[in-house]
C-alpha positions in Angstrom: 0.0 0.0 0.0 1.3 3.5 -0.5 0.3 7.1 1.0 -0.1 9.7 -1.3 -1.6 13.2 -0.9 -5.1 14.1 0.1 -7.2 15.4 -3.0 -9.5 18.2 -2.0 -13.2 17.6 -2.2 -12.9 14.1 -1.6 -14.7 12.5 1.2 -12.8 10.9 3.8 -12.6 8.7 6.7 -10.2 10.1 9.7 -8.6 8.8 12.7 -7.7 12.3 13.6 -6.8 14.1 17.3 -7.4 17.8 17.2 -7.0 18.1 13.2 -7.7 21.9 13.6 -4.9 22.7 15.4 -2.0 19.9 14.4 -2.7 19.7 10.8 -4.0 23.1 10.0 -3.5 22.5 5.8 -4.7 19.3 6.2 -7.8 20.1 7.9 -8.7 23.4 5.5 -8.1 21.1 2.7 -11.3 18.8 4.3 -13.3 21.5 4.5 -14.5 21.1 0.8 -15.7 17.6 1.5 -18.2 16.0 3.6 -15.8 13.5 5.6 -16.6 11.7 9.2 -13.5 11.4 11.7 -12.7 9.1 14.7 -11.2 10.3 18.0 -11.3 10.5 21.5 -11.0 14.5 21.7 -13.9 16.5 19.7 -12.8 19.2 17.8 -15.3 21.9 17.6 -13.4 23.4 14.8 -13.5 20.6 12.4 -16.2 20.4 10.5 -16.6 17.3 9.9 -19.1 14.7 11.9 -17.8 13.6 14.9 -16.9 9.7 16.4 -15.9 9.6 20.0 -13.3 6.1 20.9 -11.8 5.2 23.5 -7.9 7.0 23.8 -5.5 4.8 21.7 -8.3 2.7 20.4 -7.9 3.0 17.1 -6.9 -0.6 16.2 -9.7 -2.2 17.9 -12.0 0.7 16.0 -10.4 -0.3 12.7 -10.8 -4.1 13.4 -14.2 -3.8 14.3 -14.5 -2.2 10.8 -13.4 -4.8 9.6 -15.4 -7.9 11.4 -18.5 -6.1 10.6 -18.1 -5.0 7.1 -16.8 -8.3 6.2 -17.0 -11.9 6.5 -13.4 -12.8 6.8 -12.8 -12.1 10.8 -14.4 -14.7 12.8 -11.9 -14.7 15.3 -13.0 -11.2 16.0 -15.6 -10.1 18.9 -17.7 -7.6 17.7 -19.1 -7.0 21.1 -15.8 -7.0 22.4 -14.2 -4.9 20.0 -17.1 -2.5 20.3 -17.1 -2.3 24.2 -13.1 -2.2 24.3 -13.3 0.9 21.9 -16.4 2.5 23.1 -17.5 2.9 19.8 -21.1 1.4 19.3 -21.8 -0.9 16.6 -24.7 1.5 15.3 -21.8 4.0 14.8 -19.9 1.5 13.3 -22.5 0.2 10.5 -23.1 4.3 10.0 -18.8 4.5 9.5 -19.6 1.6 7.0 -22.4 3.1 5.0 -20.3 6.4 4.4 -17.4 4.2 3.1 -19.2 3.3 0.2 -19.1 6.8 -0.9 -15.7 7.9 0.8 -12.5 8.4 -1.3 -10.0 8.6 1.5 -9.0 6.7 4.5 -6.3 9.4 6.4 -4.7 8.4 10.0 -2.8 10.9 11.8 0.8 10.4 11.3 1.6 10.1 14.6 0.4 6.7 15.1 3.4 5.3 13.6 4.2 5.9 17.1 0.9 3.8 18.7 2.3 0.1 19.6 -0.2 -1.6 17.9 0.9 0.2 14.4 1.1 -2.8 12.5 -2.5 -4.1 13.2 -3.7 -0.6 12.1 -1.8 -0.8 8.9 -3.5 -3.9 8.4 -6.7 -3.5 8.8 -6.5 0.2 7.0 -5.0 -1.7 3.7 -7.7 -4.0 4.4 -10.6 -1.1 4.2 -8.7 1.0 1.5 -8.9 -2.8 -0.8 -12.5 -3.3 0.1 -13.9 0.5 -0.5 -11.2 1.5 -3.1 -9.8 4.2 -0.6 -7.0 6.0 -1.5 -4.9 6.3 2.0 -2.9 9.4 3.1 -1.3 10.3 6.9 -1.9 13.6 8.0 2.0 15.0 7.2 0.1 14.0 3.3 3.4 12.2 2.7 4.1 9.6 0.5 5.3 6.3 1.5 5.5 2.7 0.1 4.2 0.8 3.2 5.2 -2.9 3.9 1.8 -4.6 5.6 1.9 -8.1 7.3 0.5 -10.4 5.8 -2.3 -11.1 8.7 -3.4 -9.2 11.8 -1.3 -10.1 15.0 -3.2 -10.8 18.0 -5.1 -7.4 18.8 -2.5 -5.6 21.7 -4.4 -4.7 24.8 -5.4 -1.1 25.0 -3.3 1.0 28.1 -4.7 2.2 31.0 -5.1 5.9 30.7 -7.4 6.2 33.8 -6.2 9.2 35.7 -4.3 12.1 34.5 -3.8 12.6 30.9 -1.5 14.5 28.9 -1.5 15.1 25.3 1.0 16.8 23.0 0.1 20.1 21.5 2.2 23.3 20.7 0.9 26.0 22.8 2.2 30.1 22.4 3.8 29.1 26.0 4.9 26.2 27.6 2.3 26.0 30.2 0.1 23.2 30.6 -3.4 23.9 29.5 -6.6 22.5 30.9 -9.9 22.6 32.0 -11.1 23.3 35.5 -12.6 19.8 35.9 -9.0 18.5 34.7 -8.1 20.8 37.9 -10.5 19.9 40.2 -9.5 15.9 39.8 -5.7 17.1 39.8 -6.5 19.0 42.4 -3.8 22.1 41.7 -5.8 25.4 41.3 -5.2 27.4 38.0 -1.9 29.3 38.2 0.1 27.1 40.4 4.0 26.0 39.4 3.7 21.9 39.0 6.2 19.0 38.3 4.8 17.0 35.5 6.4 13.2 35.6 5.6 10.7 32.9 7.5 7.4 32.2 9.2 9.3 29.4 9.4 12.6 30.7 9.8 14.8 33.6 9.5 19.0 33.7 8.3 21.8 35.8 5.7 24.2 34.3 2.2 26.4 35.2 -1.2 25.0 35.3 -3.5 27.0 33.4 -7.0 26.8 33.2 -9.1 27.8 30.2 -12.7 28.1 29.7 -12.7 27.1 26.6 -11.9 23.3 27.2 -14.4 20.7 28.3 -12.1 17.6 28.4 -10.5 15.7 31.2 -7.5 15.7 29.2 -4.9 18.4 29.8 -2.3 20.3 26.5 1.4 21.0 26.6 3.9 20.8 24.2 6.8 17.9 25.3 9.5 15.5 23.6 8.5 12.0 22.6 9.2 9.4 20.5 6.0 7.8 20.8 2.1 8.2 21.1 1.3 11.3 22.0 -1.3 10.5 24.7 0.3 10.1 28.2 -0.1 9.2 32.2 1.6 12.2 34.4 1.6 12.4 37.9 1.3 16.2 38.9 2.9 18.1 42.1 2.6 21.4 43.0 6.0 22.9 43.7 
């Protein structure tokens, strides 16, 4: 399979987190289209119509896909798949119906860095053969892609129960949240805080804003991998 460039006015499929503000070209180029996206952050300034998963789910979403637009999974729990992913099968068949008129199937590029990547290359070469979907990352580059041959076993998804962190360039290096994010960290808006992840740790300023309504807090940090991560915040 390769990646090539989205096409404007084409309808797509997107497993994209906060396409508004990551992949600003990207997402003006979509706004010519009628296209449907998959993600566990809404992005009111996407206009495009809005599936909520569970965080890192997008393998299970894309297997479920699979199992239910197809009759070559077996092995595959539906139920399971659904429930794991919180997306609902109703939501799913919907997702299906709209690939018969999609063009595109685009992923954000930064699950190369999710450690189930290989399963979601799979079963995305396996929707792009069945619709005829051309497939694009969000960087819109072009790659010749090597797929397996068959799906792996399915990895477990992580546990991302408590504090949250996701990576997003900010005008400062603050960390940006909402005040339920603030209530459950329990550090009022303004404080100094140590931020410690198993990849990371660095001091910064917890700043509220009114303008988000998700349990899941913003600040631009190094990684090599997914961009979704557990922290442990102290006030300092």
């Amino acid at each position: 399979m390769k990646s090539v460039v989205y096409e404007v006015g084409k309808k797509a499929l997107c497993f994209l987190d906060l396409a508004s503000k990551r992949h600003a070209n990207l997402c003006k180029k979509l706004e010519n289209s009628e296209n449907y996206y998959v993600s566990c952050l809404q992005d009111s300034d996407f206009k495009a119509r809005f599936f909520k998963c569970e965080i890192a789910s997008t393998a299970l979403v894309l297997a479920l896909l699979a199992k239910l637009g197809s009759d070559e999974f077996d092995m595959l729990d539906e139920g399971y798949l659904s429930a794991e992913s919180c997306l609902g099968e109703e939501e799913a068949t919907e997702i299906l119906d709209f690939l018969n008129e999609a063009e595109f199937l685009i992923i954000d590029t930064n699950l190369k860095g999710h450690k189930d990547y290989e399963n979601i290359l799979f079963f995305c070469a396996f929707l792009a053969h069945k619709f005829r979907l051309k497939f694009a990352f969000s960087d819109e580059s072009e790659e010749e892609l090597l797929i397996q041959d068959a799906f792996t076993h399915l990895k477990e998804l992580d546990n991302y129960d408590g504090l949250v962190l996701f990576r997003l360039k900010n005008k400062d290096k603050f960390l940006h949240c909402s005040k339920q994010f603030s209530q459950i960290a329990k550090i009022s808006d303004q404080a100094n805080i140590l931020i410690e992840s198993e990849f990371f740790k660095l001091e910064s300023k917890l700043v509220c804003d009114e303008s988000l309504n998700t349990i899941i807090a913003f600040l631009d940090f190094n990684t090599k991998g997914y961009d979704f991560v557990r922290i442990k915040l102290t006030k300092i």
